[in-house]
C-alpha positions as CSV (number, residue, x, y, z in Angstrom):
1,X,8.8,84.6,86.7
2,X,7.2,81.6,84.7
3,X,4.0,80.7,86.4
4,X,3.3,77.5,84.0
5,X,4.4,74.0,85.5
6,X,6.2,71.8,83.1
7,X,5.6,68.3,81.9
8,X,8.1,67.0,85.3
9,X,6.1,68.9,87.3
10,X,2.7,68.1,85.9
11,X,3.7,64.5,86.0
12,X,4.5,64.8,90.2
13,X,1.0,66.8,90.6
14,X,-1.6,64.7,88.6
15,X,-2.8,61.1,89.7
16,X,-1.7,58.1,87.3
17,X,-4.2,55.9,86.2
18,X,-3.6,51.7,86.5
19,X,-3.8,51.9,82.6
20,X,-0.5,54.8,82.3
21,X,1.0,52.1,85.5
22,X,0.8,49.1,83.8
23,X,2.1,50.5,80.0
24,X,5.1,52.3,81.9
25,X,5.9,48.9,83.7
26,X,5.5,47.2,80.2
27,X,7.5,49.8,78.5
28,X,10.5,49.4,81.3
29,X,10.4,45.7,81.2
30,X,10.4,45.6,77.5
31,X,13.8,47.7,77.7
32,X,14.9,45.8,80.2
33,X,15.2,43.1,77.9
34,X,16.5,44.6,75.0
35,X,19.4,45.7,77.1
36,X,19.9,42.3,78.4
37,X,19.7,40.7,74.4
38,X,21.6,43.3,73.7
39,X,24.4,42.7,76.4
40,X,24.5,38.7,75.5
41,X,24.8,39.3,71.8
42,X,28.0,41.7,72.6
43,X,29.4,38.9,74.7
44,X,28.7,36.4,72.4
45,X,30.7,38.2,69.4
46,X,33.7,39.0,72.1
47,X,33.7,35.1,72.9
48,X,33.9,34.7,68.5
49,X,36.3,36.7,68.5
50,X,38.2,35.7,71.2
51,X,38.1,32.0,70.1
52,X,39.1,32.8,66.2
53,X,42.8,31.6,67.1
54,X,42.2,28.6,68.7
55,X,39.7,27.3,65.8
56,X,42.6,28.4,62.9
57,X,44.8,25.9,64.9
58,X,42.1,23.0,65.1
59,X,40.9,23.8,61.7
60,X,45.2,23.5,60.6
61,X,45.1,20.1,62.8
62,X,42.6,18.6,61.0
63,X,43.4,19.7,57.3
64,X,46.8,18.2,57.9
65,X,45.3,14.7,58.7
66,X,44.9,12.0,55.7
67,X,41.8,10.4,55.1
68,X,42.1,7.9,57.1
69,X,42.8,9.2,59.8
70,X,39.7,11.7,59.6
71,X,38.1,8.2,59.2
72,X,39.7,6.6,62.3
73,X,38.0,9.6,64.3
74,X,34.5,9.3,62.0
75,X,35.4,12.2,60.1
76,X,35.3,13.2,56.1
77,X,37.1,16.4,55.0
78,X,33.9,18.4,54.6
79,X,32.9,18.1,58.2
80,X,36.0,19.8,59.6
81,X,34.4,23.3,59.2
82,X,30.9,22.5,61.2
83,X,33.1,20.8,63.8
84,X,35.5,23.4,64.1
85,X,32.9,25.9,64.6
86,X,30.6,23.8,66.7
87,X,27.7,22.8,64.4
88,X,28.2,19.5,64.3
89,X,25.5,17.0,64.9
């Protein structure tokens, strides 16, 4: 039989200091969120995605209308993209 404890077991046995408290609280917060980041980034590529066949059709839509008719909605050709895509200003 082993008589030596192991890290666990030391861990359970020995009293934590404030200091080891608050860096373990930081340290779980801190991963806390990176897996929240993490999780929005993930559903903000899905929504991309998702959304890619809708924009091809409004992008079509709007590449099909003349001039002036971009005009008549206060459009020029080269804004289509950053409207499509929801950068528009």
């Amino acid at each position: 039989m082993d008589a030596r404890i192991t890290n666990t077991e030391a861990t359970l046995l020995l009293p934590r200091s404030s200091a080891a408290e608050r860096v373990e609280a930081i340290r779980l917060a801190a991963g806390r969120a990176r897996d929240a980041a993490l999780g929005r980034r993930i559903a903000q590529l899905a929504e991309r995605i998702l959304s890619l066949p809708a924009r091809w059709r409004a992008r079509a839509e709007l590449r099909s209308l003349t001039l002036r008719e971009l005009a008549d909605i206060g459009l020029t050709p080269g804004d289509i993209d950053r409207v499509v895509d929801g950068q528009a200003r």
